[in-house]
Predicted model as a PDB file, atoms N, CA, C, CB and O in Angstrom, pLDDT in the B-factor column:
MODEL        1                                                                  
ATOM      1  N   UNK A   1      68.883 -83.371 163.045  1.00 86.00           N  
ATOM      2  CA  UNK A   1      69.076 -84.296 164.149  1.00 86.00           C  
ATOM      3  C   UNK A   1      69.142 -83.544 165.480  1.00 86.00           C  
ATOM      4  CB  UNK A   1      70.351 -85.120 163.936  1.00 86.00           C  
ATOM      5  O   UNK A   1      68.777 -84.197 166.457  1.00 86.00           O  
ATOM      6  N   UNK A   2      69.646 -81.964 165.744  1.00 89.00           N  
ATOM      7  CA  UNK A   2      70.018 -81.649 166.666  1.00 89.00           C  
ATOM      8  C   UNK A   2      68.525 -81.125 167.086  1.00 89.00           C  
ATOM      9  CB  UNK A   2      71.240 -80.861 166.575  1.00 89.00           C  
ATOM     10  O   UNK A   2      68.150 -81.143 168.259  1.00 89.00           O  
ATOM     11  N   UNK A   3      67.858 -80.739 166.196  1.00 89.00           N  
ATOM     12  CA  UNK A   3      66.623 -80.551 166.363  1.00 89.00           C  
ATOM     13  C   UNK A   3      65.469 -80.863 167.389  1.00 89.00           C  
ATOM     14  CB  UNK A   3      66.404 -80.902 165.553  1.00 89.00           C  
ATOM     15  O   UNK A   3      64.777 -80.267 168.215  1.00 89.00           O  
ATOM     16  N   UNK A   4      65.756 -82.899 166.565  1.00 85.00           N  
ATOM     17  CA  UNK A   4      64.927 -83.315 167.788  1.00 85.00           C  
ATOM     18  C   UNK A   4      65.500 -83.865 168.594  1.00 85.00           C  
ATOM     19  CB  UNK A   4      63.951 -84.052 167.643  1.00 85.00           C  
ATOM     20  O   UNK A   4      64.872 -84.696 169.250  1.00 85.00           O  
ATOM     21  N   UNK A   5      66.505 -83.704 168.799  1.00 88.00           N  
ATOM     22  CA  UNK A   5      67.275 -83.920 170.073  1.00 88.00           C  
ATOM     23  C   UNK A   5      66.787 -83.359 171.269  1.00 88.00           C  
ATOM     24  CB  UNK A   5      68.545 -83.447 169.959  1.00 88.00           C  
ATOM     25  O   UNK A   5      66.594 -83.807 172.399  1.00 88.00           O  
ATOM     26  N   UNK A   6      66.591 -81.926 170.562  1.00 89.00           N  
ATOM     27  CA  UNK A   6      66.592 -80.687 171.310  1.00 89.00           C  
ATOM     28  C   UNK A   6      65.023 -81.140 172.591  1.00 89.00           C  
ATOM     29  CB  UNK A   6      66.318 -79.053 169.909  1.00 89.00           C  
ATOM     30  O   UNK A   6      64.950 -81.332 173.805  1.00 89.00           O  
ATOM     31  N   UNK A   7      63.954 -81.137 171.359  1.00 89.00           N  
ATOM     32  CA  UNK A   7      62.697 -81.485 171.437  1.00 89.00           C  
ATOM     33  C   UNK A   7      62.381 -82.853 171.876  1.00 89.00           C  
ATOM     34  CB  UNK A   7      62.179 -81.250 170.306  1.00 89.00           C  
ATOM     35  O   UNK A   7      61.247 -83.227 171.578  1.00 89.00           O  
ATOM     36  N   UNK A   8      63.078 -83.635 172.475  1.00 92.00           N  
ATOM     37  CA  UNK A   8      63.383 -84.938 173.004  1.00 92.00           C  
ATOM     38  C   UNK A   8      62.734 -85.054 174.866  1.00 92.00           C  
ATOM     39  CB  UNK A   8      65.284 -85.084 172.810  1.00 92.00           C  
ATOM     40  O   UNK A   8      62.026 -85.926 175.370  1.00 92.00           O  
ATOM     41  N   UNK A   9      63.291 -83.897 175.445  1.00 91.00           N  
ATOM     42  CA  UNK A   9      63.076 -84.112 177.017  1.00 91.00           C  
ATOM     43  C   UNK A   9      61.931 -83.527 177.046  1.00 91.00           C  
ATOM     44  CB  UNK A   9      64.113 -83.506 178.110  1.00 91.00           C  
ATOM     45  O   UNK A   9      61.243 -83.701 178.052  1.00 91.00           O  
ATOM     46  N   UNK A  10      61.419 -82.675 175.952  1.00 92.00           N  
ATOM     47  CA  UNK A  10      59.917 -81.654 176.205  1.00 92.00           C  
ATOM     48  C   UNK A  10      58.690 -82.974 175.852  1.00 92.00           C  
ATOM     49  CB  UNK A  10      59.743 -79.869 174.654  1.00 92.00           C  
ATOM     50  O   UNK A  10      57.657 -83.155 176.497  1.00 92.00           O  
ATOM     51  N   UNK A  11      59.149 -83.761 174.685  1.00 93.00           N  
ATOM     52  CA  UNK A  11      58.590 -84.443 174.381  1.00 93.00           C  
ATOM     53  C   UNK A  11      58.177 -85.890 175.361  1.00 93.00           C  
ATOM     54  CB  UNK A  11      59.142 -84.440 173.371  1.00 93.00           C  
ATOM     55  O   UNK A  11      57.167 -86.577 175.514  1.00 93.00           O  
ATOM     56  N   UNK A  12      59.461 -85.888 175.850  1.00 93.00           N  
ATOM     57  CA  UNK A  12      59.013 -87.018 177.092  1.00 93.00           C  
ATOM     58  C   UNK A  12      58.392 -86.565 178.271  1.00 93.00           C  
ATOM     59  CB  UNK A  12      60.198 -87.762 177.687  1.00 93.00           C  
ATOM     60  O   UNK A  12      58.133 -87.428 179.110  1.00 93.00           O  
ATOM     61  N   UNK A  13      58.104 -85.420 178.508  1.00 95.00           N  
ATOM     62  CA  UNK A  13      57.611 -85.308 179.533  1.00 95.00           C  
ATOM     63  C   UNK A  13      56.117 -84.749 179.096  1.00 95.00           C  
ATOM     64  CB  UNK A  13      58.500 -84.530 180.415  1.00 95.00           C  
ATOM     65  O   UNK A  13      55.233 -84.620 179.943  1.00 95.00           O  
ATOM     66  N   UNK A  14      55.967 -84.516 178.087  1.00 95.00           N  
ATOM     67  CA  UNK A  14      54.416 -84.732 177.558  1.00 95.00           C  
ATOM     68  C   UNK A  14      54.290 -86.009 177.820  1.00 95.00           C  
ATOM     69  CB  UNK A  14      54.030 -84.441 175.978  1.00 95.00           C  
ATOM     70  O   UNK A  14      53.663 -86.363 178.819  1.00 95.00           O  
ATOM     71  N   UNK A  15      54.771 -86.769 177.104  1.00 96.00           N  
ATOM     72  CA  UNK A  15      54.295 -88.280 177.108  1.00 96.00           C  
ATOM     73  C   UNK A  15      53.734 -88.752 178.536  1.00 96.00           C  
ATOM     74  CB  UNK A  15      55.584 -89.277 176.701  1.00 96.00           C  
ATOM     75  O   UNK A  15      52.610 -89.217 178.718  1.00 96.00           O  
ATOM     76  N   UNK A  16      54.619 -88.570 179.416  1.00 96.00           N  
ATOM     77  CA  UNK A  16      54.073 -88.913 180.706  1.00 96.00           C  
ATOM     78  C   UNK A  16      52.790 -87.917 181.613  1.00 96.00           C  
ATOM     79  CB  UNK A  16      55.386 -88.972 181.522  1.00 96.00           C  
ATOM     80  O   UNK A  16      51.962 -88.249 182.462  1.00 96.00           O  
ATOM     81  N   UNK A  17      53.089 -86.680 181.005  1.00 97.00           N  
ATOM     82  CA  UNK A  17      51.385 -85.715 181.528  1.00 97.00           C  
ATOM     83  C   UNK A  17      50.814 -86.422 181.123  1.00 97.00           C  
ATOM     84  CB  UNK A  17      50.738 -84.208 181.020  1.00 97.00           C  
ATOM     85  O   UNK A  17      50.353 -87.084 182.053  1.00 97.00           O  
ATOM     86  N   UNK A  18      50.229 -87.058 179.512  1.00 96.00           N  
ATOM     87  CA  UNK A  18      49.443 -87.128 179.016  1.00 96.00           C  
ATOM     88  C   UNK A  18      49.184 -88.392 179.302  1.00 96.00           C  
ATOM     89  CB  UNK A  18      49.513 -86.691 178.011  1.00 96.00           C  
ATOM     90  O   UNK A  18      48.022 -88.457 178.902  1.00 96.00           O  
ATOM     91  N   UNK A  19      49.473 -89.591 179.767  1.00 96.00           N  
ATOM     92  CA  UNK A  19      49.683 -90.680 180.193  1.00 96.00           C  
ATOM     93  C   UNK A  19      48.868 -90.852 182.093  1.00 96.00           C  
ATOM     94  CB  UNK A  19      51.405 -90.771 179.946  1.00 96.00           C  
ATOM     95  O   UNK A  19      48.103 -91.724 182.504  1.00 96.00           O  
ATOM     96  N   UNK A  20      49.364 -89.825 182.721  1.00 96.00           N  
ATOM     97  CA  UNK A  20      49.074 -89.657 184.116  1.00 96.00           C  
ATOM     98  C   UNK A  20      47.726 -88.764 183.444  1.00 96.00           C  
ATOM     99  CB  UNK A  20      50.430 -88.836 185.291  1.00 96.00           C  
ATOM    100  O   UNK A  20      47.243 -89.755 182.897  1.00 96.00           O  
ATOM    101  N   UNK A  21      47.193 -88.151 183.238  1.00 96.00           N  
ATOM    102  CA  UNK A  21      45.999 -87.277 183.066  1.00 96.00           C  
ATOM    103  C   UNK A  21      45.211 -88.517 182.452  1.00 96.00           C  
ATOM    104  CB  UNK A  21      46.184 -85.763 182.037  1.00 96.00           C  
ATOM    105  O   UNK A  21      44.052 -88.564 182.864  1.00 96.00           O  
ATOM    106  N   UNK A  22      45.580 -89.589 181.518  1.00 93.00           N  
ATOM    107  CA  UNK A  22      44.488 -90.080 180.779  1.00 93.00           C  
ATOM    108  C   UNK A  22      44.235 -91.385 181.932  1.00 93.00           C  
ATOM    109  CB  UNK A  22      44.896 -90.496 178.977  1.00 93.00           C  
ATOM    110  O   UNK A  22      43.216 -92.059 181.784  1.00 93.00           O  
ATOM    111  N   UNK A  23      44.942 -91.630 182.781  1.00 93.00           N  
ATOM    112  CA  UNK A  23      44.477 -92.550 183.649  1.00 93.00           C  
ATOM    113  C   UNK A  23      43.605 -92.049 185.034  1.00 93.00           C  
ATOM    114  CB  UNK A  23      45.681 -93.278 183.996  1.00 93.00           C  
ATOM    115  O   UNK A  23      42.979 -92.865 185.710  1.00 93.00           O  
ATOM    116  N   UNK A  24      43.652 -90.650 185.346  1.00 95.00           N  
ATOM    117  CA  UNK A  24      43.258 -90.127 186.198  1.00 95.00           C  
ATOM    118  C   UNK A  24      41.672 -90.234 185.518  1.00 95.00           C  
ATOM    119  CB  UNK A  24      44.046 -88.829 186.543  1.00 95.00           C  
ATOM    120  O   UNK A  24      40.634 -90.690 185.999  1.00 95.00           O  
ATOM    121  N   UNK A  25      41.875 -89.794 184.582  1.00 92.00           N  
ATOM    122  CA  UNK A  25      40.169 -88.987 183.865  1.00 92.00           C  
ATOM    123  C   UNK A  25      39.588 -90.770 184.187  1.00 92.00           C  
ATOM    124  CB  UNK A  25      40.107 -88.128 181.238  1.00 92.00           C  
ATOM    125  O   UNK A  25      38.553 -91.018 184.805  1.00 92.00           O  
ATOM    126  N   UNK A  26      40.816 -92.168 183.430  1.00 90.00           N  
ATOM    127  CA  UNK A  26      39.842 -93.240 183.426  1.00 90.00           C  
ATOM    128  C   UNK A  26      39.563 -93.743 185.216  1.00 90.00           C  
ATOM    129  CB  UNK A  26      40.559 -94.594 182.343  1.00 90.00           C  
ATOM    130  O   UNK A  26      38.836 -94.661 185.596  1.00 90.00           O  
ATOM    131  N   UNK A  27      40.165 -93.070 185.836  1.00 92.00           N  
ATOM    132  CA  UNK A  27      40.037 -93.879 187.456  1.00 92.00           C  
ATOM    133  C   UNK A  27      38.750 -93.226 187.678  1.00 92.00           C  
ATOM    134  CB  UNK A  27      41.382 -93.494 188.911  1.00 92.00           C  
ATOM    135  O   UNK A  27      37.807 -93.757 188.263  1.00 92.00           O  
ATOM    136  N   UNK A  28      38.755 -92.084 187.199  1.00 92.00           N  
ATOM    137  CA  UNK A  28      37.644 -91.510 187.639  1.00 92.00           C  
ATOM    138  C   UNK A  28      36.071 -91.761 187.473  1.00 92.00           C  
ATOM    139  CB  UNK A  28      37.855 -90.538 187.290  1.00 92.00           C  
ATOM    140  O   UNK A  28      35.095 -91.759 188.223  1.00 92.00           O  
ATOM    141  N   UNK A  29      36.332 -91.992 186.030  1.00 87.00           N  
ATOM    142  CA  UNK A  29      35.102 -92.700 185.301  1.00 87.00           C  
ATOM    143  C   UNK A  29      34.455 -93.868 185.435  1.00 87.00           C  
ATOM    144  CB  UNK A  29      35.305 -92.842 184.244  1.00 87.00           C  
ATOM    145  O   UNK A  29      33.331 -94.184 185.046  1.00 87.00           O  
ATOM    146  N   UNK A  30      35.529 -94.682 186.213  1.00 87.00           N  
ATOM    147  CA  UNK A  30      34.778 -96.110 186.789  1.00 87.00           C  
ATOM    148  C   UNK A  30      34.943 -96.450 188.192  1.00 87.00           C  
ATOM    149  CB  UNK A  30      35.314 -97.406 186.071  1.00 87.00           C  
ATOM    150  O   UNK A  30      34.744 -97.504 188.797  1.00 87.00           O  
ATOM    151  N   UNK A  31      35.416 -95.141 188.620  1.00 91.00           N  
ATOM    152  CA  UNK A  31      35.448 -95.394 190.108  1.00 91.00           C  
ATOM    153  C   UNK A  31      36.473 -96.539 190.747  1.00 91.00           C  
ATOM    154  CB  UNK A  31      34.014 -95.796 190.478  1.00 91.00           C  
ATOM    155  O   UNK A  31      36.195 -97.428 191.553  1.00 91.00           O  
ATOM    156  N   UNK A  32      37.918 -96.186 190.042  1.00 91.00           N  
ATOM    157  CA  UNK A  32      38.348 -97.634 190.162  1.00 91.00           C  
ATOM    158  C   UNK A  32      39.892 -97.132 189.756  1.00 91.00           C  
ATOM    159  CB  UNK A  32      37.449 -98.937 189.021  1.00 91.00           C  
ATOM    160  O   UNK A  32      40.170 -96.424 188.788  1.00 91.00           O  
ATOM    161  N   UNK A  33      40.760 -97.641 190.671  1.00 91.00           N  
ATOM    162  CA  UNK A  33      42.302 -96.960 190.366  1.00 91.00           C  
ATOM    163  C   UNK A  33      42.809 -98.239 189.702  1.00 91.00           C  
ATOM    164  CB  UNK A  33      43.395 -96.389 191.902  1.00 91.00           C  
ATOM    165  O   UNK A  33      43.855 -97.990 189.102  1.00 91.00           O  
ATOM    166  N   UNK A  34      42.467 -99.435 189.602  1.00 91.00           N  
ATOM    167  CA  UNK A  34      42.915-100.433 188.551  1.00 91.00           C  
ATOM    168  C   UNK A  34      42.427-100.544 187.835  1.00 91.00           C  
ATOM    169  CB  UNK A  34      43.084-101.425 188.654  1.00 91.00           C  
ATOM    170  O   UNK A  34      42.646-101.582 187.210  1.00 91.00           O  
ATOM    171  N   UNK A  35      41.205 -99.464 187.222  1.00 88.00           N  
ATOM    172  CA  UNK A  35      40.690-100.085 186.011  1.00 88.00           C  
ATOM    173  C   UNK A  35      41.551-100.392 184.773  1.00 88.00           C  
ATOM    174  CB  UNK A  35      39.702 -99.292 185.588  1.00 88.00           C  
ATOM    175  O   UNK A  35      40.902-100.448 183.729  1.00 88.00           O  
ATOM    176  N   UNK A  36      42.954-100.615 184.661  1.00 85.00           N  
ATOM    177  CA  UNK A  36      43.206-101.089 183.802  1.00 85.00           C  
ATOM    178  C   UNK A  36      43.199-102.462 183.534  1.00 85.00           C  
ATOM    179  CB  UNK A  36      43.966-100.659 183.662  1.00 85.00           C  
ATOM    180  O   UNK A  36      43.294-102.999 182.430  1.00 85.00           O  
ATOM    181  N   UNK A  37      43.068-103.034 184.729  1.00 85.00           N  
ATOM    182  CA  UNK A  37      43.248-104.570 185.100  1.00 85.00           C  
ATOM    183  C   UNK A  37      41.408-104.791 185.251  1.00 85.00           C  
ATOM    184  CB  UNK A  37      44.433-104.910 186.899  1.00 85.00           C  
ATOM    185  O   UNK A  37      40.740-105.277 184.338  1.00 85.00           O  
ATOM    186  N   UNK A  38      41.137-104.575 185.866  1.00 85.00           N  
ATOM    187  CA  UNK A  38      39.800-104.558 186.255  1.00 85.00           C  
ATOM    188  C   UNK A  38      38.303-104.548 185.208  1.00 85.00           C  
ATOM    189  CB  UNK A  38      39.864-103.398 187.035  1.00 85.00           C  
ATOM    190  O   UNK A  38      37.350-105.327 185.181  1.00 85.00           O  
ATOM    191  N   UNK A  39      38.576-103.435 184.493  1.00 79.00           N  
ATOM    192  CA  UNK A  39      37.482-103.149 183.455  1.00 79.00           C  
ATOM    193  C   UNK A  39      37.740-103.625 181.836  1.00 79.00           C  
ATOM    194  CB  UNK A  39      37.279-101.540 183.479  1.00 79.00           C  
ATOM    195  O   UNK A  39      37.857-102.960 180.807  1.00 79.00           O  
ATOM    196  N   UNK A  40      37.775-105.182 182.115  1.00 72.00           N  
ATOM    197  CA  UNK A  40      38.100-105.636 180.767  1.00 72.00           C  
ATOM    198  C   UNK A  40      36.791-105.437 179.627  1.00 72.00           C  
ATOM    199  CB  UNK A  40      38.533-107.246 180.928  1.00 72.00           C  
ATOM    200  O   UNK A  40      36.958-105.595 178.417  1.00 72.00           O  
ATOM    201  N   UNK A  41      35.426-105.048 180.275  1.00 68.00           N  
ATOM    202  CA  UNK A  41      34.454-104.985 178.420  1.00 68.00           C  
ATOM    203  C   UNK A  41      34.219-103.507 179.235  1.00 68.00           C  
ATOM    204  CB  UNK A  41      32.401-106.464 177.754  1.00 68.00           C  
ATOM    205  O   UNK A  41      34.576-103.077 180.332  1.00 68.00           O  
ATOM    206  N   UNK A  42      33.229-102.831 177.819  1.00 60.00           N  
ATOM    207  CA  UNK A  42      32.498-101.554 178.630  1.00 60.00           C  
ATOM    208  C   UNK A  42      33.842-100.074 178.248  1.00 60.00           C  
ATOM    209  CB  UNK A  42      32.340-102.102 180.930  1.00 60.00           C  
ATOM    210  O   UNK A  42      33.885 -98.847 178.171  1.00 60.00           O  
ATOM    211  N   UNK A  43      34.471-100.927 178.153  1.00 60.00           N  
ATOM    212  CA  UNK A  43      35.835 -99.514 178.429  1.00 60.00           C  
ATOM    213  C   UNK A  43      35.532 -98.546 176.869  1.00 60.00           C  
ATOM    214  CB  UNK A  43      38.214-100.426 178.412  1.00 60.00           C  
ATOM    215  O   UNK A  43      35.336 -97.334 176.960  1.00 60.00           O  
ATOM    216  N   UNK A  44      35.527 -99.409 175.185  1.00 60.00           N  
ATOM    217  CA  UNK A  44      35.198 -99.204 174.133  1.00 60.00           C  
ATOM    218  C   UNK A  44      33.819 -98.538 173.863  1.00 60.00           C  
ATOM    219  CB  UNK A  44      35.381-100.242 173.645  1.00 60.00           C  
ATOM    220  O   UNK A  44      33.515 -97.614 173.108  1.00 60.00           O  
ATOM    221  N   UNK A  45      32.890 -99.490 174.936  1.00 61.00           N  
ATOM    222  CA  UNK A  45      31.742 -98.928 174.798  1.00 61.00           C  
ATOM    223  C   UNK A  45      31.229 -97.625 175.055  1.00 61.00           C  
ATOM    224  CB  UNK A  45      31.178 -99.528 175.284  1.00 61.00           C  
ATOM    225  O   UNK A  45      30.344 -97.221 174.300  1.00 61.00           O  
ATOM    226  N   UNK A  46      31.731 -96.686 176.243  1.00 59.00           N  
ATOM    227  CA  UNK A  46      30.838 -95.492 176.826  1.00 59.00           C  
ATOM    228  C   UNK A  46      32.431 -94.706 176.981  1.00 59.00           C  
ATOM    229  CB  UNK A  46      29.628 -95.862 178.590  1.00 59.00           C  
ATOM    230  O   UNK A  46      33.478 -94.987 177.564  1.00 59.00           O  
ATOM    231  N   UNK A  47      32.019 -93.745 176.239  1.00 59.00           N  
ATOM    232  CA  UNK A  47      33.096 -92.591 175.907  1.00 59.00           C  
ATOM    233  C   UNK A  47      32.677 -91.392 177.315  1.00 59.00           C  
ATOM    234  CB  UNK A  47      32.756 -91.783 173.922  1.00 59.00           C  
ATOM    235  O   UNK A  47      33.170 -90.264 177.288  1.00 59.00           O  
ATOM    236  N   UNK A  48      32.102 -91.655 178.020  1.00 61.00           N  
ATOM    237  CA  UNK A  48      31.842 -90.127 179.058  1.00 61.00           C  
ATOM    238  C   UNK A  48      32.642 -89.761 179.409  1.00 61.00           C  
ATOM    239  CB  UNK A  48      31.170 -89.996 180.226  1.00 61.00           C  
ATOM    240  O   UNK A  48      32.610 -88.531 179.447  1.00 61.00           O  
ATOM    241  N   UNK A  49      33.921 -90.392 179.919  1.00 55.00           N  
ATOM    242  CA  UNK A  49      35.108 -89.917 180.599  1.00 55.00           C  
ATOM    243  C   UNK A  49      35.599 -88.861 179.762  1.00 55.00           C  
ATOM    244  CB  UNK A  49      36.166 -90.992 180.844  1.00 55.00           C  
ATOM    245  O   UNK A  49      36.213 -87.904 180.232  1.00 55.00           O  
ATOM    246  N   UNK A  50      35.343 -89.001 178.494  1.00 59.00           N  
ATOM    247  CA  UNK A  50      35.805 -87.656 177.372  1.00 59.00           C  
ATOM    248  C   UNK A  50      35.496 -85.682 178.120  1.00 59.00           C  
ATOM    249  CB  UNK A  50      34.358 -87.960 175.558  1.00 59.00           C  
ATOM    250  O   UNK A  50      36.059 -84.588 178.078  1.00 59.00           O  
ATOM    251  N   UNK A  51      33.957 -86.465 178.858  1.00 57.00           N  
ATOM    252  CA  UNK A  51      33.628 -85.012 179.068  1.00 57.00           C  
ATOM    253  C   UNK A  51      33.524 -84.644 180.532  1.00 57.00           C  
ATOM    254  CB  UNK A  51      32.304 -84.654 178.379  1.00 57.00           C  
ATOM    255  O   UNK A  51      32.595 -84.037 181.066  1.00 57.00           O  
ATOM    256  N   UNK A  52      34.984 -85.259 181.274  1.00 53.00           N  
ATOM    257  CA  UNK A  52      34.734 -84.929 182.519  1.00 53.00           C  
ATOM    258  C   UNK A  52      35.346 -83.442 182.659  1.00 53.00           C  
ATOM    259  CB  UNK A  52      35.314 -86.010 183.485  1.00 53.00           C  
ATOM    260  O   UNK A  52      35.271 -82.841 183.731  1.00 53.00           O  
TER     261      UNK A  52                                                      
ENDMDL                                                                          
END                                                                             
């Protein structure tokens, strides 16, 4: 238990890099800082943002 206790604040703050990086890569890819709201089809379809 003390374990992942320990590994608790390292772990949350991955969560949020990885969270802020995966929305950056998608703003980028559609040219669009709401594409979460915005780009409802198409998002499943074209993986490029993988290789920015």
């Amino acid at each position: 238990m003390k374990i992942a206790q320990a590994f608790h604040p390292l772990l949350s703050s991955f969560e949020v890099i990885l969270r802020n990086q995966l929305h950056y890569a998608l703003a980028r890819h559609f040219s669009d800082g709401n594409w979460i709201i915005n780009q409802k089809s198409g998002f499943e379809e074209n993986f490029d943002f993988i290789n920015l």
